[in-house]
N, C-alpha and C positions, 0 to 999 in steps of 0.2 A: 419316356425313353429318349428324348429328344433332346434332351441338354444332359445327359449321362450316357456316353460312348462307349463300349468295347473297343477299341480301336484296334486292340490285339491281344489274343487269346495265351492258353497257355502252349510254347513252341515245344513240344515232346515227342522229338522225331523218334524216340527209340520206340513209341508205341505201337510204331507201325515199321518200324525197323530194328527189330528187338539185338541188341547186340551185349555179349559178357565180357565188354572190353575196360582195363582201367584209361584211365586219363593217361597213362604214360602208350599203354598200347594205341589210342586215338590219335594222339599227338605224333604218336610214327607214322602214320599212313599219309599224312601231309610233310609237305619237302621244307623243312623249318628256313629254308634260306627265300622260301617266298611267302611262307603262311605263316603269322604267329597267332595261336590260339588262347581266346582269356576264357577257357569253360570248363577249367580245374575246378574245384573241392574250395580252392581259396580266391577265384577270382570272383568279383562284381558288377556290373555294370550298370550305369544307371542313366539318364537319361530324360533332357526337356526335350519336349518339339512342340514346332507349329504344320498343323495341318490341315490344307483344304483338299474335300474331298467333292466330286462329281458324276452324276451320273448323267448321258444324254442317250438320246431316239432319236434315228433318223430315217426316214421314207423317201426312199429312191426310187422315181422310176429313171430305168437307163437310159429312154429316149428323150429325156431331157436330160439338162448340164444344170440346172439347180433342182436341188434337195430341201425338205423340210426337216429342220432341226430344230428339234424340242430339247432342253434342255433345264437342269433345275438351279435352284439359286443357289449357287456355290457358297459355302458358309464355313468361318476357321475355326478350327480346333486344338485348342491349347492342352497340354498331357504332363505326365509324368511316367516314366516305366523305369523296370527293372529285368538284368537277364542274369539269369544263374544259373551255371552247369546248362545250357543250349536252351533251358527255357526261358520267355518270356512273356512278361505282362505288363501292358500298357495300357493306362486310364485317360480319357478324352473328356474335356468340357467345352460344350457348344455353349457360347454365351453371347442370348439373345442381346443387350444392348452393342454387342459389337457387331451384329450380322445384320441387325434390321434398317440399316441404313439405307438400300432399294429394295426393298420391299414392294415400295408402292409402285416399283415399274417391273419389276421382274417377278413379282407375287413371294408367296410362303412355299418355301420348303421344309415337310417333315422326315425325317429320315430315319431308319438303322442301319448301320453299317456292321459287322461284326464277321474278322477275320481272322484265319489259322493260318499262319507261315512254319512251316517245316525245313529251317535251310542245314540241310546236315553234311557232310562233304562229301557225299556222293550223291546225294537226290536235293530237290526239291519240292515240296508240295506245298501247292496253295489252296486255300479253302474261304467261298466268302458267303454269306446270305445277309442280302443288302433290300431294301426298300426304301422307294424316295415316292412320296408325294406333293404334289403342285413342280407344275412344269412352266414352260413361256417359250410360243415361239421368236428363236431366235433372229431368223429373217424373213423378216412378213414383205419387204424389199423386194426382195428377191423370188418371191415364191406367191407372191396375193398379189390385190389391185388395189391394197391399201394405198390412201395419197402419201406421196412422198413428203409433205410438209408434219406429218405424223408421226412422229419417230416413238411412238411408245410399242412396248413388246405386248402381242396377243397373250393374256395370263389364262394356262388352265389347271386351275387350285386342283379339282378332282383328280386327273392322269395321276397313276400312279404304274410305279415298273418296278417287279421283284425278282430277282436274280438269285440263283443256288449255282455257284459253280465250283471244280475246282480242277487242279491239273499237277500232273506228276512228270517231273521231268530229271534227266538223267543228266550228269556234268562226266564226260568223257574224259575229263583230265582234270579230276578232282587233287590229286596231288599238287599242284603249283597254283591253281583258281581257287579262289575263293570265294562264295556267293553270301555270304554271313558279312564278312568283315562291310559292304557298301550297306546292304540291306539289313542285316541284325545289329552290328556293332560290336561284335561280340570277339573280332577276329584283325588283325592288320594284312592287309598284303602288303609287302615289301618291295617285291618286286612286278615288273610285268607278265601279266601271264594272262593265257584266254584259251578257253574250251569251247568244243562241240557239244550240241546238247539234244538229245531227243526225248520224249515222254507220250500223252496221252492230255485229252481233258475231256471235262464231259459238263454241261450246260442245260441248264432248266431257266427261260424267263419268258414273262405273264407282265405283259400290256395291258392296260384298260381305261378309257375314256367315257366319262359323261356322255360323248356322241361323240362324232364321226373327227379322228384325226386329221383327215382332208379335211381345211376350211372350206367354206362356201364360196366365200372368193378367190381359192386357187387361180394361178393365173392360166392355167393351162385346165381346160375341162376334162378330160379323158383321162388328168392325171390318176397313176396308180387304176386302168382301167377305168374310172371312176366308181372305185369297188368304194364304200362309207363305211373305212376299216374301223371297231370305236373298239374289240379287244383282238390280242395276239397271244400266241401261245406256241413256243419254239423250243424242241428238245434235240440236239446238236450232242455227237461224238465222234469226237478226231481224231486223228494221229499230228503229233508236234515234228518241230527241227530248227534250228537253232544254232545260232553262236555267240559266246557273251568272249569280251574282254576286258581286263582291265589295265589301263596305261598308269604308270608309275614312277613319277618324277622326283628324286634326291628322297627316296624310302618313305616321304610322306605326304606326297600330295598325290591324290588317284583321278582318275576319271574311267567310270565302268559304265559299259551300257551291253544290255543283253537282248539280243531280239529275238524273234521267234515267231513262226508262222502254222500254222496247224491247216489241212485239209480234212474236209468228213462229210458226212450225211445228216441231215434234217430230218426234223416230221416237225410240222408245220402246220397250226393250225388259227384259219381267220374269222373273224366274226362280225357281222355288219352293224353299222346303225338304220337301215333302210330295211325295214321289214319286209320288202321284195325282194331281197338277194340272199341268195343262201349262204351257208357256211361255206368254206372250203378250206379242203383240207387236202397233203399230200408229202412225199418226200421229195425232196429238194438237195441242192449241194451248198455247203458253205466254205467259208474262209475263213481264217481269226489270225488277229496280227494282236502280238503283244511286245509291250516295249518297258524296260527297263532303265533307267539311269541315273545313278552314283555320282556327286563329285565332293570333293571337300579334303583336309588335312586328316591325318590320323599317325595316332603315336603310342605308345605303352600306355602311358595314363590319360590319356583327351584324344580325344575327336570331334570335328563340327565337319557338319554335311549336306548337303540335300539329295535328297531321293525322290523320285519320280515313277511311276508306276502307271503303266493306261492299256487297256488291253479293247481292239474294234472285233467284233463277232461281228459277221456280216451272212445274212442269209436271203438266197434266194426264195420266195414265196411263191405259192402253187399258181400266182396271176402272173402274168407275160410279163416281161420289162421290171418287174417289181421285185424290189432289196429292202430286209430293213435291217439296220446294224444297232446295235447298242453299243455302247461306250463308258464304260466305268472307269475311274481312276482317282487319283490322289497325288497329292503333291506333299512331301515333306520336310523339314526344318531341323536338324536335329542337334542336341548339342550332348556330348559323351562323358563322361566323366567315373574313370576303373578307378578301383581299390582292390587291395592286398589283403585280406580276412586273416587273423592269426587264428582262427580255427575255423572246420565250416561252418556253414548254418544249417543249424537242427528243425531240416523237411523232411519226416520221416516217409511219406508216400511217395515224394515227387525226388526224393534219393533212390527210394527202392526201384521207382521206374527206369532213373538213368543210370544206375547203379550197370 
């Protein structure tokens, strides 16, 4: 599974927002002098990218100013998609001879990543269940008593971190905004425009370590109380809020960035490597910052972009002073290229859906 990606699933917002509208009635409900939509019966879109994608861990305690940041070996992902009538599918190849060039300092990363994007003009939903194995502390510097004539990263192959999350978010001024056109492709904004945004998400991730995430040579002993955290298990539901805009210069060159912050409750559970401390367990408050951003040309028939995606869950644990955040994301490349169908294409299930 690891040099064959989902990188994106199939986008079928009406599944979950069943709507009996034609292309001409959709097309009304956006303001055409800032939205133009390509998800007609005859539009196509197609589409190369390059992508790298990331996950990291981080263990905070607040009474210190450094943090230990695990992170995996970031690796690119070359694709092809296609988006027709709102949905889309996009194939990813991870290709070992181009990734394994540090390896031998920052170790093996295996991965899945496999994601649902729903950008419909009035909601958004995202959906991801990702696993990454082999981590590397990223500053042993900063955080051990490692010599400083040592610059090689602490490699842990085992650590692995799996993440189920997804979230639903509302675009307040979905008539002139567009969340498709930076992110799907699928759409132009014309002109400038930017919305408020609220929704919901809800998060499941599952930590685990060979032993104890605190090194032995921590610089700081008491760090993370000196709890010998080696698994995590974090289930989070929030309330979102938000504001995306996008700025739009001479109708075709954008810059969109959407942010967004969510408050909620934990249940939080820790697990040691030290056979003398127990479990613990409790509910906690968290945070989640998520960030979006768009920029690039676009036009009736071409678009070239990049899109950026990273979202920090951060949650307090039932120990004093102690956070641990995850951090997922991906960076993207993409290059656009629409066509004009002189009839549609014969999908008899996935018409009936968006039908």
């Amino acid at each position: 599974m690891k040099y064959l990606m989902l990188s994106g699933f199939l986008i079928l917002g009406h599944i979950l927002f069943a709507q009996n509208n034609s292309t001409k009635e959709y097309e009304h409900k956006q303001d055409t002098n800032y939205i133009v939509s390509y998800t007609s019966k005859l539009d196509l879109t197609t589409r190369f990218y390059n992508s790298v994608k990331f996950s990291r861990y981080v263990l905070r305690d607040s009474r210190y100013k450094e943090r230990l940041r695990y992170a995996s070996n970031e690796n690119l992902i070359i694709g092809v998609g296609v988006s027709y009538r709102r949905a889309t599918f996009n194939l990813g190849l991870n290709f070992p001879f181009v990734n394994s060039w540090d390896e031998k300092d920052k170790g093996k990363t295996k991965y899945l990543d496999a994601q649902i994007h729903y950008y419909l003009d009035k909601y958004v939903f995202d959906a991801w269940l990702s696993t990454y194995k082999g981590y590397h502390l990223t500053n042993p510097h900063e955080t051990t008593t490692q010599d400083l004539s040592d610059s090689s990263f602490p490699i842990r192959p085992e650590v692995r971190n799996t993440n189920f999350s997804f979230n639903l978010v509302r675009i307040l001024n979905s008539k002139k905004f567009s969340f498709r056109a930076a992110f799907a492709q699928d759409e132009w904004q014309k002109k400038s425009a930017g919305s408020f945004l609220i929704g919901m998400e809800y998060n499941m991730m599952f930590s685990k370590g060979d032993s104890s995430f605190i090194p032995s040579n921590t610089k700081e002993s008491d760090y993370f109380d000196n709890y010998q955290i080696k698994k995590s298990t974090i289930v989070n539901l929030a309330i979102s809020g938000g504001y995306g805009h996008t700025f739009v210069v001479a109708q075709h060159f954008y810059f969109s960035i959407v942010a967004t912050m969510a408050l909620g409750g934990s249940f939080t559970v820790l697990e040691s490597d030290d056979a003398t401390q127990n479990d613990v367990d409790g509910l906690t408050f968290n945070i989640n910052y998520s960030t979006k951003v768009g920029l690039g040309y676009n036009s009736k028939t071409f678009q070239i972009g990049l899109a950026t995606v990273q979202t920090f869950m951060t949650n307090h644990t039932p120990l004093d002073h102690s956070l641990i955040t995850q951090n997922p994301g991906n960076v993207r490349i993409n290059l656009i290229k629409r066509f004009v169908l002189n009839k549609p294409i014969r999908l008899p299930i996935l018409n009936k859906i968006l039908d």
